[in-house]
N, C-alpha and C positions, 0 to 999 in steps of 0.2 A: 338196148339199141333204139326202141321207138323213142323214147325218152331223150336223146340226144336228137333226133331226126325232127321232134316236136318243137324240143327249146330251139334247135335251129329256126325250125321252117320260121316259127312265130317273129326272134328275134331280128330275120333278113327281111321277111317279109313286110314288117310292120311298123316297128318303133324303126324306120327311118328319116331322118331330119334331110336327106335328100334335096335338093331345089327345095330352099325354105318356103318358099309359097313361090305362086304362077305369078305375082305383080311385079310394077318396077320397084329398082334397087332402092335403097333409101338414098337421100341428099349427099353428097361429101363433106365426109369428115362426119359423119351421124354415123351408128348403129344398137343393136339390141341385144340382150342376153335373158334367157328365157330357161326355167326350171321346168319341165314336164315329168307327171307320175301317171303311168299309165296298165289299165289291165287286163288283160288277154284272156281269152274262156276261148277253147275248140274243144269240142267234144267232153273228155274227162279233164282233163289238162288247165289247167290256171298259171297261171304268171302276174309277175306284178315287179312293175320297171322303172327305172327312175332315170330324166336324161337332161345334160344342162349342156347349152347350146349357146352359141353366140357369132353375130355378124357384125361387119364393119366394111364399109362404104369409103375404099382409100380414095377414091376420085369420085367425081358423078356419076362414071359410068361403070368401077371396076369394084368387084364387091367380093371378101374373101366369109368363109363360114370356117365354123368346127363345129361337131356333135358326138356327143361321147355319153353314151349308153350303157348302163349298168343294171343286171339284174337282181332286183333283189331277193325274190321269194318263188318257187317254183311247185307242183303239188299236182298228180295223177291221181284222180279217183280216189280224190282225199290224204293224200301219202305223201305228206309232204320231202322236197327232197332237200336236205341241209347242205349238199357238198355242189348245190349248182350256181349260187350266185359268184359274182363275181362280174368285170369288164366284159362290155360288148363289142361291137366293132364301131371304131371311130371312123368320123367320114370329115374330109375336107372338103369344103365346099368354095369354089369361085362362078361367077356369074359377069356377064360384058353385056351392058343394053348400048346397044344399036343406033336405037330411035326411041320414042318414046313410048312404043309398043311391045319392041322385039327385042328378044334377049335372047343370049347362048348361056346354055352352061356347060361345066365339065367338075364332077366330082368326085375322091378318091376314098375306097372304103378300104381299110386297112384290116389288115386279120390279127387283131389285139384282144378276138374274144377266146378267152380261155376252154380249154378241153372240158371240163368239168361243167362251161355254161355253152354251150354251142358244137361242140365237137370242131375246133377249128382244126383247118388245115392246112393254114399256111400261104391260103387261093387271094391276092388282091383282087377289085373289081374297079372297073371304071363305068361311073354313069354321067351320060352324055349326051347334048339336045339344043330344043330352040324352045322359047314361048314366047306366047302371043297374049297382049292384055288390053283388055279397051273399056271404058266409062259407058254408059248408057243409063242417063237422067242417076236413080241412087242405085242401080245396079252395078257393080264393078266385076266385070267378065274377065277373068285370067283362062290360059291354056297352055298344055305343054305337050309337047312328042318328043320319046327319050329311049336312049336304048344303051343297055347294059350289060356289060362283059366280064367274062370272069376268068383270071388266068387258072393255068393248073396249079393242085396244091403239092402238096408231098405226097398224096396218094394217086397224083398224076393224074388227075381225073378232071376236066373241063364240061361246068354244064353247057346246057345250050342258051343262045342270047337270049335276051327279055327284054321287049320292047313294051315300050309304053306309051297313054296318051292321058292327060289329066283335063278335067273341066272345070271350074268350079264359080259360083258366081257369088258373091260376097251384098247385102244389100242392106246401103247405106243408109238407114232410114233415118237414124240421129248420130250426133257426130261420140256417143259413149257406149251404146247397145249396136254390136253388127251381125246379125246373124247371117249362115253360109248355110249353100249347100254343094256338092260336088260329086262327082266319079270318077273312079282312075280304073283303067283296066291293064293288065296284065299278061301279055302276050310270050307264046314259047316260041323260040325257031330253031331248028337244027338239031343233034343227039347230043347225047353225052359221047365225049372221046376220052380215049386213054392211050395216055404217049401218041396223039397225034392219031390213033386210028378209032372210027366207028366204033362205040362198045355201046349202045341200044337202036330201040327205032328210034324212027323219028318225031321229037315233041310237038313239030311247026303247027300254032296253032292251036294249043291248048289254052285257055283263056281264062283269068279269074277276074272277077268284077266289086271294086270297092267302093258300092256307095256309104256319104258320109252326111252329117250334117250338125252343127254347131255355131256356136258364137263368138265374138269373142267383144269383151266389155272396157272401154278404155275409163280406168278409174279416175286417172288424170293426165296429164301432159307425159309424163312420166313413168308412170304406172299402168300395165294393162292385165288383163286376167281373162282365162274362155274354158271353155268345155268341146269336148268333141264326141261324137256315140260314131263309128264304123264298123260296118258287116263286111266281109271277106267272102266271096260267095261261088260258085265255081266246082263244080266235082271235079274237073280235069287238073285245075290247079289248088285247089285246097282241099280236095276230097270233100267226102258225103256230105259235112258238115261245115256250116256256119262258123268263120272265126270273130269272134266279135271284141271291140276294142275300145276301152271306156278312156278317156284323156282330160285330164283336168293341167292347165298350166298358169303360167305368170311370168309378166316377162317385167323389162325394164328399159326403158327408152334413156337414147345417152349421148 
């Protein structure tokens, strides 16, 4: 059971391609597809995940994503587990900028991860918001406030929402090296229910904290490549321990 409760927590919590980044959308008729392999250490626990992703810009302003997450290799205090890889949970993603600062999103996360990698149960989630992004000399400041829901699964069990707010400032010192830094935090509100009634206390206000920071290297027009290091931080919402998440990727401009 912890073992399912782990590969969950790590896989929801983390490797989400969610609002691809806090900036605006790309140009019409432009978008990117991007490989990321990334790996998970809490406590005993290791993981190591693989997730290819891609967005497209059908107007100026309307912008559709996918993300589909596959685990590949999972391991407790050395012990590795053979029967957990498999599909994560895929997310669609769309995005409407406003203006040239302000965007909404709405994104759908599908319950496509398998028993054996997640314990799923059948529960869709919708995650959903606004951000805010603006230029300053080579600093590029993005932000977001988002909050996320989750229906009941088949064991009728609804958690509580999770709101969010992201920061992250991007600094553009040459137009091929950009390094970032950022925090997103993770807020609880309301209990768990079951078939519609109270079944714990109440979460509101448990909070985990994810500072990040990384690069990312544009190789060419075309081609770009980054790295990312994020700590997971939080006893209320990740317990005692540090979850830390190593991210190497590559995309493709198109």
């Amino acid at each position: 059971m912890f073992k399912k409760i782990a590969l969950a927590a790590a896989l929801t919590a983390s490797a989400s391609f969610a609002t691809w980044d806090y900036f605006p959308i790309l140009d019409g008729g432009k978008g990117q597809a991007e490989l990321d392999v990334a790996y998970f250490k809490i406590e005993k626990l290791s993981e190591l995940q693989i997730a290819a992703a891609a967005r497209y810009s059908i107007t100026p302003n309307f912008e559709l994503g996918i993300g589909i997450p596959f685990l590949l290799y999972a391991a407790y205090d050395g012990e590795s587990y053979d029967d957990v890889a498999g599909l994560g949970k895929i997310q669609l993603m769309t995005r409407y900028q406003f203006t040239p600062n302000v965007s909404a999103f709405v994104d759908f996360i599908l319950p496509t991860c398998g028993d054996n990698t997640c314990d799923d149960d059948g529960a869709f989630a919708f995650h959903f918001g606004a951000q805010y992004s603006q230029k300053f000399g080579i600093v590029n400041f993005g932000s977001e406030l988002g909050l996320q829901l989750e229906t009941a699964g088949d064991n009728d069990v609804t958690p509580p929402w999770e709101l969010n707010i992201g920061v992250e400032a991007d600094f553009e010192v040459n137009p091929v090296f950009v390094p970032y830094v950022g925090l997103e935090t993770h807020t609880l509100l309301g209990k768990y229910s079951y078939k519609g009634d109270d079944a714990s206390k109440s979460y509101t206000g448990k909070t985990g904290f994810d500072p990040y920071f990384g690069f990312t290297a544009n190789i060419t027009p075309q081609v770009y490549a980054g790295a990312q290091l994020r700590f997971g931080i939080g006893e209320d919402y990740y317990g005692e321990n540090t979850l830390t998440t190593i991210t190497a990727k590559v995309g493709f401009n198109f």
